[in-house]
C-alpha positions as CSV (number, residue, x, y, z in Angstrom):
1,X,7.1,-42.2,-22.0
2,X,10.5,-40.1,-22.2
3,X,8.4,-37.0,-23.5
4,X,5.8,-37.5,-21.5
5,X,8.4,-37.2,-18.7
6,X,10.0,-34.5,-19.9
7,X,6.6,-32.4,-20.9
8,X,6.1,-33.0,-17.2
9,X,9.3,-31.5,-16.4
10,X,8.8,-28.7,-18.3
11,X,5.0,-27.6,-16.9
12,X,6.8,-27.8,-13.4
13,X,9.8,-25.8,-14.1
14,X,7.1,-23.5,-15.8
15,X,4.7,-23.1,-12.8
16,X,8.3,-22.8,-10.0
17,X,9.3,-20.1,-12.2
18,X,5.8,-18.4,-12.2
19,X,6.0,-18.9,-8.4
20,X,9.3,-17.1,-8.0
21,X,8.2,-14.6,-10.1
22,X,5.2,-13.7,-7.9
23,X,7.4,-14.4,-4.7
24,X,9.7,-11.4,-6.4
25,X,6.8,-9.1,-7.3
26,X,5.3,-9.7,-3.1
27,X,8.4,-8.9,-2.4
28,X,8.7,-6.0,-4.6
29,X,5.1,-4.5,-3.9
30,X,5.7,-5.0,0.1
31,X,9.0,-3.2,-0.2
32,X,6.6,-0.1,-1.8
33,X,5.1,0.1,0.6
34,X,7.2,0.2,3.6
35,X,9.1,2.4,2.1
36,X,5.6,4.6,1.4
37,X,4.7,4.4,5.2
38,X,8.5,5.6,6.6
39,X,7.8,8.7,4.0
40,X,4.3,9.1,5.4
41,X,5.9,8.9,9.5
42,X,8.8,11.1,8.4
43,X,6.0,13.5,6.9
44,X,4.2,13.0,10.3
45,X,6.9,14.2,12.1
46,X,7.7,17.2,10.1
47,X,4.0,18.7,10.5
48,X,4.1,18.0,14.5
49,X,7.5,19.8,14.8
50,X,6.4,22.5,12.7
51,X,3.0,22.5,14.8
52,X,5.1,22.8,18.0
53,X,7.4,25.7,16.6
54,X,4.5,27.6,15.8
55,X,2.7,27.2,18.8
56,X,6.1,28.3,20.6
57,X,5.8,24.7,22.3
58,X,9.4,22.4,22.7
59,X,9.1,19.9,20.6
60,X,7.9,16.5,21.7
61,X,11.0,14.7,22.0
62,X,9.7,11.3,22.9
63,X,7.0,11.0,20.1
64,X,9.7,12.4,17.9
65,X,12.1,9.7,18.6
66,X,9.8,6.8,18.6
67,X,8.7,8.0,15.4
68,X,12.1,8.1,13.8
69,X,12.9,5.0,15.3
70,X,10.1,3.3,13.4
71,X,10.7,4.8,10.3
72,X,14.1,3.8,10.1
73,X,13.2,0.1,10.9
74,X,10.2,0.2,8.0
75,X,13.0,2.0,5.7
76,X,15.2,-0.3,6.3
77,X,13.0,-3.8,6.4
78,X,11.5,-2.3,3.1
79,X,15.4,-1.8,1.6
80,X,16.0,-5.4,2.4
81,X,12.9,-6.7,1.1
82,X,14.0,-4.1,-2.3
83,X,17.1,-6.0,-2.2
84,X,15.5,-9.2,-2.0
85,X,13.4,-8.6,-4.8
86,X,16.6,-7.4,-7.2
87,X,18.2,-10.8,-6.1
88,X,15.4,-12.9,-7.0
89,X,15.3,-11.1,-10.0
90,X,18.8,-11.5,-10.8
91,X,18.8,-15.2,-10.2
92,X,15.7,-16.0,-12.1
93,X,18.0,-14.0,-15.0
94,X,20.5,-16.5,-14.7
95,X,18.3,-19.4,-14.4
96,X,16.8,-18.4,-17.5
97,X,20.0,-18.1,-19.5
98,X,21.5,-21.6,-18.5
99,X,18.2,-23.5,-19.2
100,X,18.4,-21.6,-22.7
101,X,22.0,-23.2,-22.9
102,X,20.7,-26.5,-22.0
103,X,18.0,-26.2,-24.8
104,X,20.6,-25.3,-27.4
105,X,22.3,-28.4,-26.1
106,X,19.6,-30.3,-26.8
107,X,19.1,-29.0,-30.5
108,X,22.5,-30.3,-31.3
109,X,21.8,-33.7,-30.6
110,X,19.1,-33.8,-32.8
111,X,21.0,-33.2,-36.0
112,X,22.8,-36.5,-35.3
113,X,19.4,-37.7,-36.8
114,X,19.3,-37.9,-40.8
115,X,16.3,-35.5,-41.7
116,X,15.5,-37.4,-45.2
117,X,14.5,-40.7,-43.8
């Protein structure tokens, strides 16, 4: 029963870890891409202020600002969502190396146990 317990344990830590791990690569792909449509805005607004200088037309202040303004909140929700990712990633790292401590914890009991009988 003990090891079917613990085989049990070990499928679930398995499939939570698989779980973080495509929580982190959401995260990761989302923050791509906000970060890909605050470069496409910022573009945007480069090629309708060159539009307006050429044209010998003030530049549209109000559409410029909005603009900016929503690039800097997709830049920066797609920095913390970066950041997120990177944490995730870190942690899972630590996980990792203190469940391999615990296994080499476990291999020492086991030569307690005479291997000729």
């Amino acid at each position: 029963m003990a090891i079917v317990m613990k085989e049990s344990n070990k499928i679930e830590r398995r499939k939570h870890r698989e779980a973080i791990e495509d929580f982190r690569k959401a995260n990761e792909e989302q923050a791509r891409q906000m970060m890909a449509v605050s470069n496409d805005i910022v573009g945007i607004i480069q090629k309708r202020i060159e539009k307006a200088e050429a044209e010998g037309e003030d530049s549209p202040m109000a559409l410029v600002s909005g603009l900016l303004r929503a690039a800097s909140n997709i830049s920066d929700s797609g920095r913390q969502a970066w950041a997120t990712s990177l944490g995730v990633n870190e942690l899972m790292q630590v996980v990792e190396q203190e469940l391999e401590e615990v296994s080499v914890e476990d291999v020492t009991d086991l030569d307690e146990i005479p291997l000729d009988e």
